[in-house]
Structure formats: C-alpha cells, structure tokens
N, C-alpha and C positions, 0 to 999 in steps of 0.2 A: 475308688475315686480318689484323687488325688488332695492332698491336705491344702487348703487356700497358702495364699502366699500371706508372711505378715504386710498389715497394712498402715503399720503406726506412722512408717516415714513419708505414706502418701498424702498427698493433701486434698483435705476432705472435699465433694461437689458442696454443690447450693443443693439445702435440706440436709447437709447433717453426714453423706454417703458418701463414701470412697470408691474411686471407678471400679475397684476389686469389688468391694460390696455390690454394688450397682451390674456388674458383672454376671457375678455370682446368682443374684433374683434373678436376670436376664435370662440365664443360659437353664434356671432350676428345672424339670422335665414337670409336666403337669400328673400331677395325682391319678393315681389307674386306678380304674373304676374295678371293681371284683367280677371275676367272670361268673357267669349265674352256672352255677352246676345245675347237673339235669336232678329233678323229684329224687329221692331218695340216696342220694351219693354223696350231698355235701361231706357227711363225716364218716365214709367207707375209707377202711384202711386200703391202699391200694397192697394187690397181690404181687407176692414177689413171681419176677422174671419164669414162667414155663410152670407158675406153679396153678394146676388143676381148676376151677372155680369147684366148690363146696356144693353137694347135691343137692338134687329141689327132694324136696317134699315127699313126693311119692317114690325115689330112688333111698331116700331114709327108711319109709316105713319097707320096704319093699328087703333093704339089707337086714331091719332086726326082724321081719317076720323068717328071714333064710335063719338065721341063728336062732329064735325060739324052736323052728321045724325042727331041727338037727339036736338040741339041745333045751328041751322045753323048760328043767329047774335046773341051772344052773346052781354049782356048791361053791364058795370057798373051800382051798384046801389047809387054813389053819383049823387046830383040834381043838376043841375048848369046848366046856359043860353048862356055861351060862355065861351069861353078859361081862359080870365080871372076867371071869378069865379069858373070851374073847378080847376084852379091852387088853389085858396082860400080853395074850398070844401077839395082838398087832403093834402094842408097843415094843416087843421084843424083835418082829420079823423086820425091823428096818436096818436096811444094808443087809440082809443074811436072807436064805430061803427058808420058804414055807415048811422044807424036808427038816431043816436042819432043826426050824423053831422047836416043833412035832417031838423031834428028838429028844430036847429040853424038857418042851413041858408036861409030857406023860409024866414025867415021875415028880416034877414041881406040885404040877395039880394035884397028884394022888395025895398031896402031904398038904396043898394048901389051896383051897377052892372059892375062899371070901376073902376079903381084906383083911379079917380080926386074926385068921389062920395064918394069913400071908407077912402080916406084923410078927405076931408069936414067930413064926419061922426065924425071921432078925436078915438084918441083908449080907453077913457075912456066909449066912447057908442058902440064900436065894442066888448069892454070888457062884457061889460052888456048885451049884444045880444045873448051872445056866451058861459054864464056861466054854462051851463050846461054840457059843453065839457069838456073832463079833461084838465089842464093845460092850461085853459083857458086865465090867466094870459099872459104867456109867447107868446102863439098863437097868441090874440090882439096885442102885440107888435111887433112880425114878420111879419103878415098881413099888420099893417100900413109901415110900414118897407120895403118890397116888394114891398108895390104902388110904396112907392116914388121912391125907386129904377130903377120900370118898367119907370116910369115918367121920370126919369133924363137918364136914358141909352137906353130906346128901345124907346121912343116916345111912352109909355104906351100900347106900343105891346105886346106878349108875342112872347119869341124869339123861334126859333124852333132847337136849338140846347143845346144839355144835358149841356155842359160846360158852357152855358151861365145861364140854369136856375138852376145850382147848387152852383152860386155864388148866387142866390137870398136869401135873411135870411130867413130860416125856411123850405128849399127846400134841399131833398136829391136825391143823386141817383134813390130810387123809386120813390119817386113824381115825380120827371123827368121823367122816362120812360112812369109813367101813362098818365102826362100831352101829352108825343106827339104822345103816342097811341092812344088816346080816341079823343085828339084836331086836331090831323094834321094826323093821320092815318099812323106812323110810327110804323115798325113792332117791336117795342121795347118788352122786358117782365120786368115788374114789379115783384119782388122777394117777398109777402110778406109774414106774417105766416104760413098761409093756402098752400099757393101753394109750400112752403120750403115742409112742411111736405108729401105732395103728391108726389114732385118730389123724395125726397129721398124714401117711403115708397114705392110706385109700384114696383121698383123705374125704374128713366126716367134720369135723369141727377144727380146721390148722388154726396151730397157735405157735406164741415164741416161748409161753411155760404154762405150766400146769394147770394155775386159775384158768388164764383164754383158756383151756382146752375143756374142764371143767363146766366152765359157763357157758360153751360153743355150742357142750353138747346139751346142756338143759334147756336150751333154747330148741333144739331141731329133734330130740330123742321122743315119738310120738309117748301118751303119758301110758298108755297099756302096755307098752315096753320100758318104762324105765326102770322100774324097780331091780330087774335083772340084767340090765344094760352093762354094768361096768366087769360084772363078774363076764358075761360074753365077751367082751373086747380083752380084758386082761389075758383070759384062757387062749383068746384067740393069739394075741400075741405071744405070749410064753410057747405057745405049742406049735403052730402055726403060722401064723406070721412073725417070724423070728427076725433079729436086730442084723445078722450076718449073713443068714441065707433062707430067705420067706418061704416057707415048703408052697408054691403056690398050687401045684398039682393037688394038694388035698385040701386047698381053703375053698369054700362054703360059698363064697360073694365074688370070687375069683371074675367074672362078668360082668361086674359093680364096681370094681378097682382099677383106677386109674394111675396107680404108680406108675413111673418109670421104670422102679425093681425089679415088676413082674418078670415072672421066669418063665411064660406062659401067654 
C-alpha cells in the first residue's frame, strides 16, 4: 500500500480532518472476519507440496508388528559391559560408526569399566586409546569430564533421568534416550540419522528435525512396540533403507511405503 501523501500544507475540513485524512477512513477496507477452520485443523501444519499424509492407526501398528515378526529383540550394535560404559560407548559413537567405536573400546574397557578406573586412567591415555575415533580429542576430554561429574553428583551411578544426563559434558538428548533405553529399558526413541530419514521417507512421523520426528513418533508408536521401536527403524535404515539407494527388494513394510524412492 502506498505511503499517504504529507498533509501539513493541506487545509484542515470542519472537525479537525484533512481531505487526505478524510480520505484515507473513507477508502480503509473493513476488518475480515477469521474464516472458521473445520474441528480439528485450526493449528495443523499444512503438508508440503506431494508430500504423503502420515498413516492412520492401524497402518502403524500393522508396520511395527512386520518388524517385531522379522526381528522380535532387536540389539544395538555398540559394546559395552554396564550402563556406565554404554554411556562412554554413545558419547564416543557421534560422528564415527558403531565398528569403529567397538574398535576403541575393547581395549579402553578392559582397562577401565567405572568412572574411578576411567579417572585413574588420566585423559591423556584415554586420548590415546581412542584416536582412531573422530574428534577424538574433545571426546577424551568429556569422557574424563563425566566420570568425575557421575563421581561428585550421582555416587558414580548413572542417573535414570534425561535432565540429569543431559547436564553430563558430551551427553545430548540422543545419547540420553539411547542410554535409558538400552540401560533401564525405558521406552524412549533415539532420533538419529538413519532413523530421521526412515521416519520422514515411509513416511511414519515427517518432521524438519529430530525433536518433530522424535515426538511424532511417541505420539503414533503403539506403547507394546515402543520400547524396541527406534532400534528397528535405525537398523532398518543403516541396512536397508539406505540414504543413496533403499534396497527396497529386501525391506519388510515395502507395501506400507509410500515414498517416491521406492525402487519397487
């Protein structure tokens, strides 16, 4: 809309109003009333352009009962002997694979398996234990970092609540979920690469990052599948539904999948 014109050199009507002023209310458009969205949509995100609508109900339970048939206990493939070192193993596996961690921490663990051991060790020999991981560097430093942390705040427990192990150095929201799904058997999901791109590709919970996809799925993942929910989707992804070329001839829910990707 266009800026009014100045009005100072016009001479003012009777009441005070300048024919521009006068004008201007004249021409105002009247106030639009809010169109009524239909029961349930006022605050849906609309879906982008050709992308799928998200399965009902019985298409969810119907895709993790095909993944428990095929695969009814799912593992992680990080190595670790107890809680603490699981926490070790997932703060080290970020940016790096599972193979490579495994690598690493066969011979870390065998030397150090608690916090008090993993102190004593010193970060210059955890450094050196561990160099083949990327960022190797910064990892050693959060590792010894998190002992002592566990050491001075939990009595060298690990705690079983997300807020407490997201305060640990080198611990994020995933690592937390992995730790108390795999350690304490809490029905949490882990968001990570793999299972981003599965959720949104079938798609099962589309998001634009990890939370939505996270939260997408705790809403629709029936609860007698969720506890082994994210280890399904991850594997699936890593093995299966791949980032560059989805093996679809050997996926499980291939029936169920609405990508455009499919190869199939």
């Amino acid at each position: 809309m266009p800026s009014p014109k100045p009005v100072s050199a016009r001479k003012p009507t009777a009441g005070g109003k300048s024919p521009a002023s006068a004008a201007k209310v004249a021409k105002a458009p009247p106030a639009k009333t809010p169109a009524k969205s239909a029961p349930g949509l006022a605050s849906a995100r609309p879906r982008r352009k050709g992308q799928p609508k998200p399965p009902d109900a019985a298409t969810v339970r119907a895709i993790f009962a095909r993944f428990a048939e095929v695969n009814p206990e799912p593992k992680g493939e990080l190595e670790y002997v107890n809680p603490y070192t699981l926490l070790v193993a997932v703060v080290l596996s970020a940016q790096a694979t599972d193979a490579g961690v495994n690598k690493a921490t066969r011979r870390l663990f065998a030397l150090a398996d608690t916090p008090e051991k993993m102190i004593a060790l010193g970060e210059d020999k955890v450094r050196d234990l561990i160099k083949t991981i990327g960022l190797f560097r910064g990892k050693a430093k959060n590792v010894i970092a998190l002992s002592q942390q566990l050491i001075a705040e939990h009595g060298g427990e690990i705690p079983q609540a997300r807020e407490a192990l997201e305060k640990l150095p080198g611990v994020g929201r995933k690592t937390a979920n992995v730790v108390l799904n795999i350690a304490f058997h809490h029905p949490t999901i882990a968001v990570d690469t793999h299972l981003f791109r599965v959720s949104n590709r079938i798609p099962l919970a589309p998001g634009k990052n990890v939370l939505e996809v996270e939260l997408g799925l705790e809403k629709i993942i029936p609860a007698d599948y969720k506890l082994h929910a994210h280890h399904w989707l991850i594997l699936h992804g890593r093995y299966v539904c791949k980032a560059r070329k989805p093996d679809c001839p050997r996926c499980v829910i291939a029936d169920y999948c609405r990508s455009d990707e499919k190869t199939i």
